[in-house]
C-alpha positions in Angstrom: 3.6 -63.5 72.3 6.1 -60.7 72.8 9.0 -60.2 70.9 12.2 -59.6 72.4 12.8 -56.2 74.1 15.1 -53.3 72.1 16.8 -50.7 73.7 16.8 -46.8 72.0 19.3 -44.7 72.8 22.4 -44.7 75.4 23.2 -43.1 78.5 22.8 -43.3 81.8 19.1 -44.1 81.3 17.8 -47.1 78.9 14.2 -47.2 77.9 12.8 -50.8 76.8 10.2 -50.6 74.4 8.2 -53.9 73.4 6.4 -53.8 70.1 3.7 -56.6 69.2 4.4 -58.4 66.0 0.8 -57.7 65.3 1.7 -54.2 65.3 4.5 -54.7 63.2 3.0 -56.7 60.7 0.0 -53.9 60.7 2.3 -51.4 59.6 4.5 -53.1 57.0 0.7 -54.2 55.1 -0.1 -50.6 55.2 3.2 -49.3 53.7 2.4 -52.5 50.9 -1.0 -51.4 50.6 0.2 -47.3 50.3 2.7 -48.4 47.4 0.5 -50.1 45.8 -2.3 -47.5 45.6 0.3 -45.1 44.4 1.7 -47.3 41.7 -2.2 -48.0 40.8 -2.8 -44.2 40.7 0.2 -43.3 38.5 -1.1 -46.4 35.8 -4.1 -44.7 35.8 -3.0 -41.4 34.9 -0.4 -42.0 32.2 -3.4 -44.1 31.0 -5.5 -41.2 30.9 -8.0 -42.8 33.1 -8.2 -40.0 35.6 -11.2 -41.1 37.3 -9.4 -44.4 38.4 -6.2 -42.1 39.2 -8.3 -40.1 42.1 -9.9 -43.1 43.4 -6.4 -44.8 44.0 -5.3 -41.7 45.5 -8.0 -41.9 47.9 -6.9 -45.2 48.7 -3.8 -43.9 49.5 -5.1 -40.9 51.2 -7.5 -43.3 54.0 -4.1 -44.8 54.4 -2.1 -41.7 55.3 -4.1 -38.6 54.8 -1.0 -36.2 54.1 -0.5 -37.9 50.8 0.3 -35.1 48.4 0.0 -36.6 45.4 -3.7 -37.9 45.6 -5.1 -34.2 46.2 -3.5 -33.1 42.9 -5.0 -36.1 41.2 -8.3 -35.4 41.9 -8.0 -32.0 41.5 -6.9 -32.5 37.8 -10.0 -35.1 37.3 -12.2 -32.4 38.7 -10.5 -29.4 36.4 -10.5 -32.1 33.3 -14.6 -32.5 33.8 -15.2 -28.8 34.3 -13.1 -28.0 30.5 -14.8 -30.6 29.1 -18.5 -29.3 30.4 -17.9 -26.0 29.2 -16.5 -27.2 26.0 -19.7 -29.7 25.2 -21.8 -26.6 26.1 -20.0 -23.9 23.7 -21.1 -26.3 20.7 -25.1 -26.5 21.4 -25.9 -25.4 18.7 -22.3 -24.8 16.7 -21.1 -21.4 16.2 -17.6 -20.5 14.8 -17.2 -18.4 18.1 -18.7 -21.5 20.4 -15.9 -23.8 18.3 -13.3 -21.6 18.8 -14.4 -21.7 22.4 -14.4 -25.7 22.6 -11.2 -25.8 20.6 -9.3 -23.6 23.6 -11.1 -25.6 26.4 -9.7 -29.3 24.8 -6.3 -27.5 24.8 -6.5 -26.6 28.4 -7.2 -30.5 28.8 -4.3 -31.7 26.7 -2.1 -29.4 29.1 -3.3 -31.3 32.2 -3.4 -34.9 30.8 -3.1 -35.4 27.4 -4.4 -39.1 27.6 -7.3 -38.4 29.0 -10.6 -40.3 28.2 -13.2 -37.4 27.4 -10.5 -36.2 25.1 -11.9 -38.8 22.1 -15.0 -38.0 22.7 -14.5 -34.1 22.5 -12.7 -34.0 19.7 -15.6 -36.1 17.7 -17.8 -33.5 18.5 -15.8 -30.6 17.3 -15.3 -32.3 14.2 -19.4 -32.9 13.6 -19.5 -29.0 15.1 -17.6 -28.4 12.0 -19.0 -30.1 9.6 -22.3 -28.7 10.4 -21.0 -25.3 10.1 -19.6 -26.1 6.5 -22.8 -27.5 5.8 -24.9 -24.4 7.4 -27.7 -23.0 5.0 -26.7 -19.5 3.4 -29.9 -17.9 4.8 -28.6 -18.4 8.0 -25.3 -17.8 7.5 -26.4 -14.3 6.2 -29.0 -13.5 9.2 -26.1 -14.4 11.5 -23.2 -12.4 10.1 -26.3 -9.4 9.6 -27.2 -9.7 13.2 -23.5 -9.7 13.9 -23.5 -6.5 12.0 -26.4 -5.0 13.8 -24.4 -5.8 16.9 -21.6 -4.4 16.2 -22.8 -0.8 15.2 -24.6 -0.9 18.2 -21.5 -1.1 20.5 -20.5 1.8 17.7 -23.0 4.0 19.0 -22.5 3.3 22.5 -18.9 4.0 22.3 -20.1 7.4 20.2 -18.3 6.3 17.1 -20.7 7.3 14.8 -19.4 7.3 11.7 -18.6 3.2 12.7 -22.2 3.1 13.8 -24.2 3.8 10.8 -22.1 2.0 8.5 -22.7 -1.2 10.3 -26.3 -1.0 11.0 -26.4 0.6 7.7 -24.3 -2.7 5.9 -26.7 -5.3 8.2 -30.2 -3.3 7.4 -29.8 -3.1 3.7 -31.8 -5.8 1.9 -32.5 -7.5 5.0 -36.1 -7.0 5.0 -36.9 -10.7 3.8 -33.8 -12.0 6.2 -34.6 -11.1 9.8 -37.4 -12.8 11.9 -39.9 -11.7 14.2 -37.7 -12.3 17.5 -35.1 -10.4 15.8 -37.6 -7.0 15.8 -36.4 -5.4 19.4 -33.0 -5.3 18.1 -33.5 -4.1 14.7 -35.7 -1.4 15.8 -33.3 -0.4 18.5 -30.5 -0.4 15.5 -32.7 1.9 13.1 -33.0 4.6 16.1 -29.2 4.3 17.1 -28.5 5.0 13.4 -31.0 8.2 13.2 -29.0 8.9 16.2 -25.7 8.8 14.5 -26.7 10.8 11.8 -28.1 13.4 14.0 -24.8 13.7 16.0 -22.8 13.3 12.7 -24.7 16.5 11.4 -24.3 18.2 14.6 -20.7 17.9 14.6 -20.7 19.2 10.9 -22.8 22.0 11.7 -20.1 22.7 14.5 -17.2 22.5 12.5 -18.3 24.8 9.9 -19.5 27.1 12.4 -16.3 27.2 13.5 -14.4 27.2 10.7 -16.4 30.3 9.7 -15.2 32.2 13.2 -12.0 31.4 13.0 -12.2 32.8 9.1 -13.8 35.8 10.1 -11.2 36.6 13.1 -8.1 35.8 11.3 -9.6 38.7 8.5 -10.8 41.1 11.7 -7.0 40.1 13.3 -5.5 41.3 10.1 -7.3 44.5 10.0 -6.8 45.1 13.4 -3.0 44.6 13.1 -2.9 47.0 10.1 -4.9 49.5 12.0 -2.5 49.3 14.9 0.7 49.5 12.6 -0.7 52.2 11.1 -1.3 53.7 14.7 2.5 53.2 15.5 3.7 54.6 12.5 1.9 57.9 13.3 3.2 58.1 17.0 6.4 57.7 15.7 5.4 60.6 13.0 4.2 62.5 16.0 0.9 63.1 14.4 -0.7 62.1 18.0 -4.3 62.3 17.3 -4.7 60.0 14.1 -2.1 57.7 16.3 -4.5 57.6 19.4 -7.6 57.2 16.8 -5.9 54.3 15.1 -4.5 52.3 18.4 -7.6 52.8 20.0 -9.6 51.0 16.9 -7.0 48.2 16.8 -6.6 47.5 20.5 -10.9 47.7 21.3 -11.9 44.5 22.3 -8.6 42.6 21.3 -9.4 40.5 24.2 -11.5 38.1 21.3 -9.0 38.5 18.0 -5.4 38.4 20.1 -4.0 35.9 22.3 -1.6 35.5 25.0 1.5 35.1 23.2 0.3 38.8 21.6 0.2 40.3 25.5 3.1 42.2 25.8 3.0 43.6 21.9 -0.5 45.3 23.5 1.1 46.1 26.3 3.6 48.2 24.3 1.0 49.4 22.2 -1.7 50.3 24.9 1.5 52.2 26.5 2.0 54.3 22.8 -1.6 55.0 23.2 -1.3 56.8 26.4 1.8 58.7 25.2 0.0 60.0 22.1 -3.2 61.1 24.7 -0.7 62.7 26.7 1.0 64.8 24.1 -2.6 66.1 22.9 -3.3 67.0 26.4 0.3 68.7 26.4 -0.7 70.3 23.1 -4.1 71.7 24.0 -2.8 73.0 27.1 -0.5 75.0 25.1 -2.7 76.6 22.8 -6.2 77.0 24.9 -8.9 79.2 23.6 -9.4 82.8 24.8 -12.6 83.2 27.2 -14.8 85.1 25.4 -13.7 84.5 22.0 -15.1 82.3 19.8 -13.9 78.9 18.9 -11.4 78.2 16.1 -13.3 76.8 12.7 -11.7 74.6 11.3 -10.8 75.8 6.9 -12.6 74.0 4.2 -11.7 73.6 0.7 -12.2 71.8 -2.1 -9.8 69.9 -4.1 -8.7 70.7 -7.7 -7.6 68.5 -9.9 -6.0 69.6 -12.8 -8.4 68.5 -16.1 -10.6 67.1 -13.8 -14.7 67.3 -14.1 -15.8 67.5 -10.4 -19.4 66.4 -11.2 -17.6 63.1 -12.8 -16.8 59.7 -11.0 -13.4 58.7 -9.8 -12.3 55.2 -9.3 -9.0 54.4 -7.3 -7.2 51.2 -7.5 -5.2 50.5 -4.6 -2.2 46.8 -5.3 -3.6 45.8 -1.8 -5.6 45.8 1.1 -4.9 47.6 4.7 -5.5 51.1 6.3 -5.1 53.9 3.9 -4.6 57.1 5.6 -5.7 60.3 3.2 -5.5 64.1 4.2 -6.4 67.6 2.4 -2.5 68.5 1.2 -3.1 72.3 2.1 -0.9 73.6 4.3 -2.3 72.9 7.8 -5.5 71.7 7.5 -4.0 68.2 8.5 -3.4 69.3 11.3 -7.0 70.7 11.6 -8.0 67.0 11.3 -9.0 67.4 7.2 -7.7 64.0 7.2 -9.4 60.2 7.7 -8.4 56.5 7.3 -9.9 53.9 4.6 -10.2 50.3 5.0 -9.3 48.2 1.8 -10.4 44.6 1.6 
């Protein structure tokens, strides 16, 4: 039978609208049945029961399939299986890295429900995890932490820290010989040539540094020398004495490209400068005073030194306080100038 008719809305057109009671009583079961499946679902959850949770969600879902709720559900009991998988699977056989593993994976399961069911069950099995470990034979403890140790200096080498390397290997290789086993070969053998390795490169390196040590030694002496030289050189431009301050500025500034660098470039500069004044004043100078044609060419005067109470067939040591670019000349008048002079190095 039909129920009596009801009208929606006003205006100036009215629309009847007859529902069946069968209709209505269809709907209000399913809004009953809904509630109830959600109520169910919640139980299950706080309960920790999460399998029971999904399946009243999917109850509710077949009822009205836009149901948040149950997708979230199920999607936690899905998560909750695949932490506690992993977790069961990190303890076969027990390692302190596999518990500490297990150990994060039950806390990512407390975080989603922390009533639920596998919990119990992990948590048994990281205490037996544990137990085993404290029980664990020291021979294997030892060929564990040495394999560890082999390990490690091998991601040493890789990584070229070679000093790291060999003292790994080194620390896991030394009285092992009764320790490792035959499946433990590739990587022992592989750990012995990494280490030869290392102390190849080590060596190298060494070899390198003192090579280089010894360079820079020997061009911070040569520097020295060379910046004596080339003092000395501007001292006797500034004496005018142009051809020992050419002969000196040229020795300090030849190949200077090696000894100074370019915070130096615009002393040479200068200095290369002085240079080509003091070959400009001897070309000045010689043009001056050129030879006759047809005469013969100047000789330069010899003599020889007199000391007073001195043996000339005897030896003479000199002492200098310090090392440089000693300049020393014949004192008779003008045969400096006729280039009776010369320059000693002191070391």
């Amino acid at each position: 039978m039909a129920s009596r008719g009801i009208e929606l809305g006003r205006g100036s057109v009215s629309i009847a609208v007859t529902v069946l009671d069968a209709a209505v009583r269809d709907g209000r079961q399913k809004e009953k049945e809904l509630e109830a499946a959600k109520v169910r679902s919640e139980a299950a959850w706080a309960a920790g029961d999460v399998d029971a949770a999904c399946q009243a969600g999917e109850v509710a879902r077949a009822i009205q399939p836009d149901v948040a709720y149950a997708r979230a559900l199920c999607d936690g009991r899905d998560r909750i299986r695949a932490l506690a998988g992993e977790a069961d699977r990190s303890l076969a056989p027990p390692t302190a890295a596999g518990l500490q593993l297990a150990v994060d994976k039950l806390k990512a399961i407390e975080a989603i429900n922390p009533k639920a069911s596998v919990l119990a069950g992990l948590r048994g099995k990281l205490e037996a995890a544990r137990a085993a470990l404290k029980a664990e034979d020291p021979a294997d403890a030892d060929h564990k932490a040495r394999l560890g140790q082999l390990l490690a200096g091998v991601q040493a080498c890789q990584a070229q820290k070679w000093a790291d390397c060999r003292a790994a290997i080194a620390k896991g290789l030394t009285g092992g010989e009764t320790v490792f086993k035959p499946e433990d070969g590739r990587l022992v053998d592989k750990a012995r040539a990494l280490a030869a390795q290392a102390e190849a490169a080590e060596k190298k390196a060494a070899d390198e540094a003192t090579r280089k040590q010894a360079a820079d030694t020997q061009n911070q002496a040569e520097r020295k020398r060379r910046m004596q030289l080339l003092l000395a050189g501007t001292q006797a431009c500034d004496a005018s004495r142009w051809a020992d301050c050419k002969e000196k500025l040229a020795a300090g500034l030849a190949d200077g490209d090696r000894l100074f660098g370019p915070k130096d470039a615009s002393t040479l500069a200068r200095l290369r400068d002085l240079a080509a004044k003091a070959d400009a004043e001897i070309k000045k100078a010689s043009a001056a005073n050129p030879t006759k044609p047809g005469t013969a060419k100047p000789v330069a005067p010899t003599c020889t030194p007199k000391l007073e109470g001195h043996n000339p067939d005897a030896a003479t040591t000199w002492r200098f306080a310090q090392a440089g670019a000693i300049e020393f000349a014949c004192d008779v008048p003008g045969h400096y100038e006729a280039s009776m002079k010369g320059t000693l190095a002191v070391w």
